[in-house]
N, C-alpha and C positions, 0 to 999 in steps of 0.2 A: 651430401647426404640426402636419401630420396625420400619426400615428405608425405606423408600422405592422410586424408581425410578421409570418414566414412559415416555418412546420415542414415541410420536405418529406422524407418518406424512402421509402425501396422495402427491406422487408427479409424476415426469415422467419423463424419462432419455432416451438418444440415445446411450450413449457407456456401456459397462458392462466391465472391467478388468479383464481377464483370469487367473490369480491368487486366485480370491475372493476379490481383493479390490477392493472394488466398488463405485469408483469417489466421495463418500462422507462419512465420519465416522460415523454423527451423525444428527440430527436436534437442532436446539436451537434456542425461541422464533420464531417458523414458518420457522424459516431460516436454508437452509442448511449449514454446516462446513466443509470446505475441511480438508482432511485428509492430513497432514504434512508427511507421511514417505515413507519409500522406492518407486517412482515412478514405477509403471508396464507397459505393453504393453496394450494399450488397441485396441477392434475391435468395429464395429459396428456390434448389432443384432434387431432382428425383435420386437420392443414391442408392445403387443396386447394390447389395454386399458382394462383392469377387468372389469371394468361399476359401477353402483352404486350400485350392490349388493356385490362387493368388496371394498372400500372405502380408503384401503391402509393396512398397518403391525402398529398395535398398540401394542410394548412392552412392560411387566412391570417385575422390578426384585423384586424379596424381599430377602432384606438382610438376616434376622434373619431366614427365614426357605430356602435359597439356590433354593426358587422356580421361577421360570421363564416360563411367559406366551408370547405366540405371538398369536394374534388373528386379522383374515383378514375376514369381513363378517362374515357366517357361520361355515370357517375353522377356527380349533385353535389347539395349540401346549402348553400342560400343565405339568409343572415337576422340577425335580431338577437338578442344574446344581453344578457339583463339580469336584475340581481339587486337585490332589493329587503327592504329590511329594514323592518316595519313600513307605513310608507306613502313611508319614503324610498328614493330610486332611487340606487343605489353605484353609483361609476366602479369601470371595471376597465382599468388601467394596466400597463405594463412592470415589473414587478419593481423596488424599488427597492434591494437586496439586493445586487445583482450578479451575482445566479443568472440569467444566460439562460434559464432551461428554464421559468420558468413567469411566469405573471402573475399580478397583484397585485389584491385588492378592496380601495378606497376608501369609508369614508363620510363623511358629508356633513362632518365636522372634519377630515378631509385625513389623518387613519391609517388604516394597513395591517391590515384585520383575519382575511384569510384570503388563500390562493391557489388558483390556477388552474392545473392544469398540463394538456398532450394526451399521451397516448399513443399510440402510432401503430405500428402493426403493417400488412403486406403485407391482411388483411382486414378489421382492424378499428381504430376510434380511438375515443377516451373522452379526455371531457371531464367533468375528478373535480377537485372541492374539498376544502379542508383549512380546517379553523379554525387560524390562528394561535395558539398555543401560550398556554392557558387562558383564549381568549377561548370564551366563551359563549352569543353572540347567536343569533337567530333568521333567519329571511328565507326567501326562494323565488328559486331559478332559473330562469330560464325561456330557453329557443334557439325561436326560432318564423323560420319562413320557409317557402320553397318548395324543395322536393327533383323533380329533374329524374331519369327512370328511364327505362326500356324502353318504347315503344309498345306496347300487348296487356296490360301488366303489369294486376296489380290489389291494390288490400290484403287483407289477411291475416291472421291469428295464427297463430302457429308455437310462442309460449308456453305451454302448457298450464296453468290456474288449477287453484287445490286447489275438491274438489268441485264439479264444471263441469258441471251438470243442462239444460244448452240445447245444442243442435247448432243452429249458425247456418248457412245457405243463402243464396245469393243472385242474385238473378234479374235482370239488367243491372249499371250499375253502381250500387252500390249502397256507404256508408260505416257503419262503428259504431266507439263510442268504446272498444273492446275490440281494434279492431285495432292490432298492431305492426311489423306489415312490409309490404314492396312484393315483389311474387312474376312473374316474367317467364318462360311457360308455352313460348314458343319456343326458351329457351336454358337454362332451369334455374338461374336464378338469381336470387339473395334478397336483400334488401337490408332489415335488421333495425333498428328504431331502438326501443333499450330505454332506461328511466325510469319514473321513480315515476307518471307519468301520461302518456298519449300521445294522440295527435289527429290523426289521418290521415283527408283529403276530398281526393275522386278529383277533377282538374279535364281537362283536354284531354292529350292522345298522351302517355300515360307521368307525368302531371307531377301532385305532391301539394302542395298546402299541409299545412304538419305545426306540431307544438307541441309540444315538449317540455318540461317542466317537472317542480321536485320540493323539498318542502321542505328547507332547514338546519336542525338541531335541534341542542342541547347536545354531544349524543353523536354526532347521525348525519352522513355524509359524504353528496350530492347525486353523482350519477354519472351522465352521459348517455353511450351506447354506441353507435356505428356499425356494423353488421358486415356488407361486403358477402359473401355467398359464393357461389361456383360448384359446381353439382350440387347443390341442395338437396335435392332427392329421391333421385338418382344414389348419394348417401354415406348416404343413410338406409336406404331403402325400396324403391326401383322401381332396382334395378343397372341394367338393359337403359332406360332414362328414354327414353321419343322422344314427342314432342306428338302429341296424338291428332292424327290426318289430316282434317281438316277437307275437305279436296276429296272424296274418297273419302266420309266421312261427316259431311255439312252436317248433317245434324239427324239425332235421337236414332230410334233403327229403333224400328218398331214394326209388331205381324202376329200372328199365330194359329199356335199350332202341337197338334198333337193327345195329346202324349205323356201328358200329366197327368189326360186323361179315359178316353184311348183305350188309352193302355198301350202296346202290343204289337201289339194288333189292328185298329188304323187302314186302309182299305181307302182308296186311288185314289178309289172314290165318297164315302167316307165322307168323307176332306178336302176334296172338291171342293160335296158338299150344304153341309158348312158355312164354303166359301168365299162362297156362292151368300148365304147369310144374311148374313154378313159383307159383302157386297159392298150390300147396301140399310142395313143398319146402322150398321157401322163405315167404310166405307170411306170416306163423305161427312166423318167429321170427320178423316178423317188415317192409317189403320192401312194399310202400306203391303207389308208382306210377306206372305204363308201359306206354312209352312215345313212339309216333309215330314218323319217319321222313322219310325224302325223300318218300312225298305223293304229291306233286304237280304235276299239270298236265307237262310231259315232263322232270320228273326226274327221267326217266330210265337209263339214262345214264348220268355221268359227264361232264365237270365241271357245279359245283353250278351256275354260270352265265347265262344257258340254259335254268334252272328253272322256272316255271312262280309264281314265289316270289312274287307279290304283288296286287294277284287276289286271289278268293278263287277256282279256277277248280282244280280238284282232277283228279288224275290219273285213268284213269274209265279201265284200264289194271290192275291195283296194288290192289284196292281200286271200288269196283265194285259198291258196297253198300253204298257206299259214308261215310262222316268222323261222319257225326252224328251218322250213326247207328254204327261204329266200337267203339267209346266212350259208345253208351250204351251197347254192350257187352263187352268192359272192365270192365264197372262198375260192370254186371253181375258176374263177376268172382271175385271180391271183390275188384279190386283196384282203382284208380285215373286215368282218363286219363290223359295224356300229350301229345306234339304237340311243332315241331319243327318245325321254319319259321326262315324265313333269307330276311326280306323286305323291304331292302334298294335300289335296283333295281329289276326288271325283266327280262326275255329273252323273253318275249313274245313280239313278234314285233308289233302283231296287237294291242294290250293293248298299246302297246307305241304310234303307229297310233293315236291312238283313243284321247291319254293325252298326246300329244308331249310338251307341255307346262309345265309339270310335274316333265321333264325331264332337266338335266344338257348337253350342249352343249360344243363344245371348240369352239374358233377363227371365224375357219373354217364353225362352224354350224356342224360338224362332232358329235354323239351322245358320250357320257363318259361314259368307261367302268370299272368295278371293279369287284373285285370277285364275288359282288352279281348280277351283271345282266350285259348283254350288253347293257342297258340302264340305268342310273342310278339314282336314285332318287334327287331331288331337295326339300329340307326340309323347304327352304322359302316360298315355294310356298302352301298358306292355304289350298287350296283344295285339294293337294293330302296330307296335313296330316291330313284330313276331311275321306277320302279315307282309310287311313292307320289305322285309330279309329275305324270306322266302319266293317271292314275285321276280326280285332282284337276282335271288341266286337260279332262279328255273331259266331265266333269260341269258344268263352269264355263264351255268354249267350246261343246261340242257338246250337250248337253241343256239348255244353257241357265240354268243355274242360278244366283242374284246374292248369295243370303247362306248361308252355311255356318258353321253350329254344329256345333263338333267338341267331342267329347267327353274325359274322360280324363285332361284337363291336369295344371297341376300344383297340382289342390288339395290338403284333406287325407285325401283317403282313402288307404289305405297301399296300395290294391291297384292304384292309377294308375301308370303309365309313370314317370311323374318322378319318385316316392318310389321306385320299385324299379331304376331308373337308378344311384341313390345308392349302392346297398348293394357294402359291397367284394366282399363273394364275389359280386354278379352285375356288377360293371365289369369282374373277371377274366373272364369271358367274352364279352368282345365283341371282334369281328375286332380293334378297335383299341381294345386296354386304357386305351392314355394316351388320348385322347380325353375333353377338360376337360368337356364337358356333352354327354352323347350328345342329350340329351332337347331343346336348344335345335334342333341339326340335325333334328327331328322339324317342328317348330315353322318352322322358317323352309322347308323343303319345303312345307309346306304353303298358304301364305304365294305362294310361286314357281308352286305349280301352279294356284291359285283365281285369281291374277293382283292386279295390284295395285288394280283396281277393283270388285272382288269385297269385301261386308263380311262379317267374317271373328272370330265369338262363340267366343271360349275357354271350354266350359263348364267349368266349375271351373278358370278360369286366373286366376291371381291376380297382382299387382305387382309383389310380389316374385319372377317368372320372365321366362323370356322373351318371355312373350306379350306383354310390353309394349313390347316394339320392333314385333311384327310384324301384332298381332291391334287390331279397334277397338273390341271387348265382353268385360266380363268377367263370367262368373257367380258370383255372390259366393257362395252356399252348397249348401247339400245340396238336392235335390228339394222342391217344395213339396208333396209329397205320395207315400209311398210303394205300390210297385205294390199296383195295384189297392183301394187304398182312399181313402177321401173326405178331403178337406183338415180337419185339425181347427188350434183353437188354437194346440196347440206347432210348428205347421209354422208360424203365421201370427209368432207370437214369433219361430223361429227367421228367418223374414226381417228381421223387425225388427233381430235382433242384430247378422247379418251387415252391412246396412245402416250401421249406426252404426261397426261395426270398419274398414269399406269404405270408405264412400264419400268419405274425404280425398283421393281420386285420381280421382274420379268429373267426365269431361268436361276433363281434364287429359291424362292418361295413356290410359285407355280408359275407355269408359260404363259405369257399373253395370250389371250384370242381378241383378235380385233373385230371378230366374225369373216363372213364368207369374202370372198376376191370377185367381186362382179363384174366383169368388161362391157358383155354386150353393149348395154344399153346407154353407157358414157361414151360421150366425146373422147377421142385419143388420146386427150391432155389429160382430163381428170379420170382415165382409169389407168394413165400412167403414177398418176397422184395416189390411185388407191394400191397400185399395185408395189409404190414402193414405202409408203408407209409400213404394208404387212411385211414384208421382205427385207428391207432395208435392219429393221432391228430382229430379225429372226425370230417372226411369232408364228405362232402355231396358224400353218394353213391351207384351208379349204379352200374349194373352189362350188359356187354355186349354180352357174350359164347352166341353159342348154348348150350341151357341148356339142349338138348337132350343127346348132346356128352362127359357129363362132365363123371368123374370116380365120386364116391362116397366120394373117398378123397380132387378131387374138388371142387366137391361140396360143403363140409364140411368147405373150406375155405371161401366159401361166405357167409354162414350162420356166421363164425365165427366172422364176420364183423358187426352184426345186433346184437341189435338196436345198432344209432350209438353214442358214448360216447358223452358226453357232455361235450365239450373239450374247453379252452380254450389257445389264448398264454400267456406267462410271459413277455418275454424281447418284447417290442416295436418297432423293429425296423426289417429292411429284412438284410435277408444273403446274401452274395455272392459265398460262399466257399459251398463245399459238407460236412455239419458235421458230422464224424465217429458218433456221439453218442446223442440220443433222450431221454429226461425224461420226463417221465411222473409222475406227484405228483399225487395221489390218496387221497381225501378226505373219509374215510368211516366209519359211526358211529358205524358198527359194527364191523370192523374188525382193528380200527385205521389209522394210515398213514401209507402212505408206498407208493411207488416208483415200477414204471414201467419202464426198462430203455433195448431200444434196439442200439444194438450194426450194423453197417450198414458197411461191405466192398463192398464198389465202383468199389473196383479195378478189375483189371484183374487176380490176385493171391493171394493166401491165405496170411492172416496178422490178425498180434498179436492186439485186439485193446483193450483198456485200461479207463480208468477212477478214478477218486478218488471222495471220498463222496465231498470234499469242491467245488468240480468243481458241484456235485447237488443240492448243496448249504445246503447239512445236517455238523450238527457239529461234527467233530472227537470222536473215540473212541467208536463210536457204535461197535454192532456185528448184521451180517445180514444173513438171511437164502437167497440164491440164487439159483431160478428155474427157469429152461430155455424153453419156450411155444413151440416151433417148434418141438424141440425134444424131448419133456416131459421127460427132466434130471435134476437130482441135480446136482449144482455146491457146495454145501457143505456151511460152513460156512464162510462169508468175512469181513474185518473192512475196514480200513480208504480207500483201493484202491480193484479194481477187473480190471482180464482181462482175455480173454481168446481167442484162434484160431477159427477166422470164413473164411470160404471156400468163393472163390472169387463171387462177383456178389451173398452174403447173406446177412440174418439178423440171429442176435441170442436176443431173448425177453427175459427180466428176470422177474419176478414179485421179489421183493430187499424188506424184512419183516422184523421190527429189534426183533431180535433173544429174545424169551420169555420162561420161564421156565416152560410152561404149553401145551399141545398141541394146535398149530393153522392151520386156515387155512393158505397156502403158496401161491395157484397157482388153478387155474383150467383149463379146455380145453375148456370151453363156448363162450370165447370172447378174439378177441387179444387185447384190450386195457386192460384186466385181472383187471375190475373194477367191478367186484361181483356182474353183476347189477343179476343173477341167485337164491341171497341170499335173500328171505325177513327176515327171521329171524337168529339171531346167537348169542349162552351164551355160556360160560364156566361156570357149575356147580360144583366149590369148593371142597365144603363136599361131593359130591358124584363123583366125578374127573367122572363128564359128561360133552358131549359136544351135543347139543341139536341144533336145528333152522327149517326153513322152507323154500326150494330150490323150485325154480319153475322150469319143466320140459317139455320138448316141446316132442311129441311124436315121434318118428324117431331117434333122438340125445340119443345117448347114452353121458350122463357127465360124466365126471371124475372130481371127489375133490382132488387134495394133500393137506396132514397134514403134518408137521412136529410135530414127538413124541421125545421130549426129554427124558435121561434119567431117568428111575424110572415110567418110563410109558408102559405099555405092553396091548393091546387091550385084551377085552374082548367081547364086544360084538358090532355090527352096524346095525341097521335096519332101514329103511321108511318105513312108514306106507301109504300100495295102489301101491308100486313101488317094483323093484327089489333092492338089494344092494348087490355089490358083493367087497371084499377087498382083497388087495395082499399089499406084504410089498416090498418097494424098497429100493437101497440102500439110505447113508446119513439119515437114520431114518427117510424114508418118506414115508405116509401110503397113499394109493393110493384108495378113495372109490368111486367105478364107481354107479352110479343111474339108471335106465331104467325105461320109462313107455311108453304103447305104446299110453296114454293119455294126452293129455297137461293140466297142470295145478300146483299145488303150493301142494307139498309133507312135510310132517313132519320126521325127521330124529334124532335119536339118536346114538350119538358112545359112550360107556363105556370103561372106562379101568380099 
């Protein structure tokens, strides 16, 4: 006879127990049970109410087939759960006790040696063991089945491990045995499944096969944890939480702007010569915008506060033609304009004259100064954000303009709008004191007047404001270079850092901006360093050089940047530390999984750096082909760990393939996130030991393919058809096939052996 149990409750609680016991065992007739044993420490945490389309954790067991369901709303959790002691499999029965609230393990002689109880809370339920009272035994639990989620969801970590020296990335869908949750980017919501070991593989619309398991020990209790929550970001990190806009921004922006070479001095000709370069170089693989700045009238010279920010008079020195007609010869040339403003104050006196009212005063009647103006905007006051709409919208409808980079937000510099919004003695002076965040109203003005299909770069706006409701870029740190002088090192580190603190919200909330991609002026190492930083996790990117001055090899790195991957992050949470080591998961239907992983010394002198597959979160015991992008070398065959000597202030790329008996692709020189996107087609032909596909080829780029040929393989023949193909053998058995065409477009290619 088939037995069966079912715990339902909907309730709400203010402490949760850091152990996993959770201030009550069970429910019985509507009523909660306090749990009789070992007392823990408990804290207080934040609990979000689910709403009525979560209603609470409705469990049910079934005896006879070990299946165990948890279903909250739409989420649910389906499978078997089984315990095993040695090599024998325990029943788990009804209580024979007369306690309702939990159930019983059996082994194979028909005694009671431990229980099972749920606890069940409005967001979370645990399923926690108990040894029977001085029993001692050993064994493993294990709940394995299917978890049913959100469509768009994806896995996650939300845990943070002690000393965690990898940033994992990931590029489709993509799984690792380090993730613990399922994360749903359109409604902010988490769905956590914690234990001693876990095992989450993405399958079709929202849906995981999962595993949970963990050992029993003398001393230890086994705990497995459900927790769905709502606003997982909303309660952390990003208050203002809304999904990046996809319609508005399908793929990651990317274009040229002048600021970081040109400064101040940027002329109308001067962006338009090296749109003109850009337009035979970059524009073939993807660079879609060229953005203007320091065009205001009176920003020939520094500081930003001189500016006349929040008029529209054009520098008629820089800018003769004025800004409408420079956007229509951008367009001209095939790209996007864009247009950088910064109009939170003005320097222009008489403008201030004219709108004293407008303006923020102190004590004294003395005017407020901030980086953005010597007069500075008062965002209570209706009219000038009547003002501020209207400026926005003439630029966005009537001159034309698609991406605006505003400046000023709320990073950290102290001299921005939104640190000085803050301060009490300057909220006493705004038309309207009680006003909860003058500085969001800045923000969302801005937002209203570029229009809602205008893209719209918060320079230093970060996720904790409110650029993240209304903005689709965020620039993560300080300048890559300050005025007037060349990019060194600690600019290239400091993108580094920011990057790492950053980008847990990166293509979620808004795209990263790392700022601009500088070459010229670095050593080959560290603008390798800067160039795979932006690239490598798919952030939004610019290029700054004169692109008159670049070598060819220069050059070559910015292209290899383009288009930019379609990256997201894994773990949820920001860094503080500089992590030696970057993975990237590679989703790709044609060439399988497989792992991007750069290796990054910071330091100031050469060092050994290291990793092991568990730390990528693959399983032991693979075997891997490793090729390294900067120096197009084989590093030969690796398993469970790799390391190797990088030079100080580098990176070393590896494209990490697990090792197959047939020729494959390993590596190519197209792109440094080394995510194939060059491949539309690609087979292995069996019975005629061919390898066949269809590369698409941009004119000027010479590619290179590596294969790795394992033994019992010897080339015969390689051609495209309409292209050049020329082949050389390298060492480690890897066959090196370079393509040319001086036409851009999508070639067919065969290799025989």
């Amino acid at each position: 006879m088939r037995t069966r149990r079912e715990f339902i409750r909907n309730a709400s609680i203010g402490t949760v127990a850091v152990s996993s016991l959770y201030g009550f065992s069970a429910f019985a007739n509507g009523k909660p049970v306090p749990f009789s044993g070992p007392g823990k420490d408990e804290v207080p945490v934040h609990s979000e109410v689910l709403g009525s389309d979560f209603p609470g954790w409705e469990i049910s067991f079934d005896e006879e087939s070990a299946s165990l369901s948890l279903k909250n709303g739409p989420v649910s959790l389906s499978g078997r759960l089984q315990f095993t002691s040695g090599t024998d499999l325990w029943t788990i029965v009804p209580s024979r006790d007369g306690i309702k609230t939990r159930y019983a393990f059996v082994d194979l002689k028909g005694n009671v040696q431990g229980y099972m109880i749920f606890q069940v809370h409005p967001e979370m339920t645990s399923i926690c063991f108990f040894h029977r009272t001085a029993q001692n035994f050993k064994g493993r639990l294990v709940y394995s089945g299917t978890v049913n989620f959100f469509p768009g969801s994806f896995p996650c970590r939300t845990r943070a491990g002690k000393g965690e020296r990898v940033l994992p990335l990931s590029c489709g869908s993509t799984d690792s045995l380090l993730n613990d949750s399922l994360f749903d980017p359109a409604n902010d919501i988490l769905l956590k499944l914690d234990a001693s070991d876990m095992q989450l593989i993405q399958e079709a619309g929202g849906s995981c096969s999962f595993k949970m398991s963990g050992n029993i020990e003398e001393s230890a209790e086994a705990a497995f944890t459900v927790v769905l929550q709502k606003n997982y970001f909303k309660t952390r990190y990003v208050p203002y939480y809304h999904p990046l806009n996809r319609e508005r921004c399908p793929k990651t922006p990317t274009g040229w702007m002048s600021w970081n070479t040109y400064f101040d001095k940027a002329t109308a000709d001067d962006n338009l010569d090296e749109a003109r370069i850009g337009q035979k170089y970059l524009q073939p693989f993807g660079c879609e915008f060229w953005s203007i700045e320091s065009w205001q009238e009176n920003s020939d010279h520094l500081p930003v506060s001189d500016f006349h920010n929040m008029d529209l008079e054009t520098s008629r020195k820089k800018f003769p033609r004025g800004m409408k007609r420079l956007a229509e010869d951008i367009r001209k040339l095939g790209f996007r304009p864009g247009l950088w403003m910064a109009p939170f104050g003005t320097g222009n006196r008489e403008f201030y004259e004219t709108h004293k009212s407008w303006f923020l005063h102190d004590e004294t009647g003395k005017p407020v100064s901030s980086w953005n103006g010597r007069f500075t905007l008062d965002p209570t006051v209706p009219e000038a954000l009547d003002h501020l709409r209207k400026i926005f919208r003439t630029a966005s409808r009537e001159w034309g303009y698609q991406f605006f980079k505003i400046d000023g937000m709320s990073g950290r510099s102290h001299g921005y709008c939104a640190h000085l919004y803050e301060r009490p003695e300057i909220r006493k002076q705004f038309k309207d004191p009680y006003c909860p965040n003058p500085f969001e109203l800045c923000v969302k003005t801005f937002r209203e007047g570029i229009g809602e299909d205008r893209v719209f770069l918060a320079c230093q706006g970060h996720s904790s404001g409110p650029e993240a409701l209304y903005a689709d870029a965020s620039r993560l740190g300080a300048d890559i270079v300050h005025p007037n002088e060349p990019a060194r090192w600690n600019n290239v580190y400091n993108q580094g850092r920011c990057t790492l603190n950053q980008i847990f919200t990166h293509n979620i909330v808004m795209i990263a901006d790392p700022d601009t991609l500088l070459v010229h002026d670095l050593p080959l190492e560290e603008a390798r360093v800067s160039a795979t930083v932006v690239a490598l996790p798919g952030q939004l990117t610019f290029f700054g050089d004169k692109l008159a001055g670049l070598t060819g090899d220069q050059m070559k790195i910015l292209q290899q940047t383009l288009p930019v991957a379609p990256v997201r992050p894994v773990n949820l949470y920001p860094y503080f530390s500089m992590l030696p080591v970057w993975n990237l998961q590679v989703e790709s239907k044609l060439l399988g999984d497989y792992n991007v992983v750069a290796l990054f010394n910071w330091k100031d002198e050469e060092d050994t750096i290291s990793f092991t597959t568990s730390e990528l979160g693959k399983p032991s015991g693979g075997k891997y082909v490793m090729y390294e992008f900067w120096t197009q070398k084989s590093h030969g065959i690796t398993g469970d760990s790799f390391s190797t000597a990088v030079p100080a202030h580098s990176v070393r790329l590896f494209s990490m393939h697990t090792l197959k008996t047939i020729p494959q692709w390993v590596s190519s020189d197209r792109h440094i996130a080394q995510f194939a996107c060059e491949l539309k087609e690609y087979g292995w032909i069996s019975a005629e030991n061919r390898l066949e596909g269809k590369i698409e080829l941009i004119g000027t780029f010479p590619l290179t393919m590596r294969l790795h040929v394992p033994p019992g393989f010897t080339l015969s023949e390689a051609a495209c058809k309409g292209a050049q193909c020329l082949v050389r053998e390298e060492e480690d058995s890897i066959l090196a096939v370079t393509f040319r065409s001086e036409k851009t477009g999508d070639f067919n290619f065969t290799i025989i052996f």
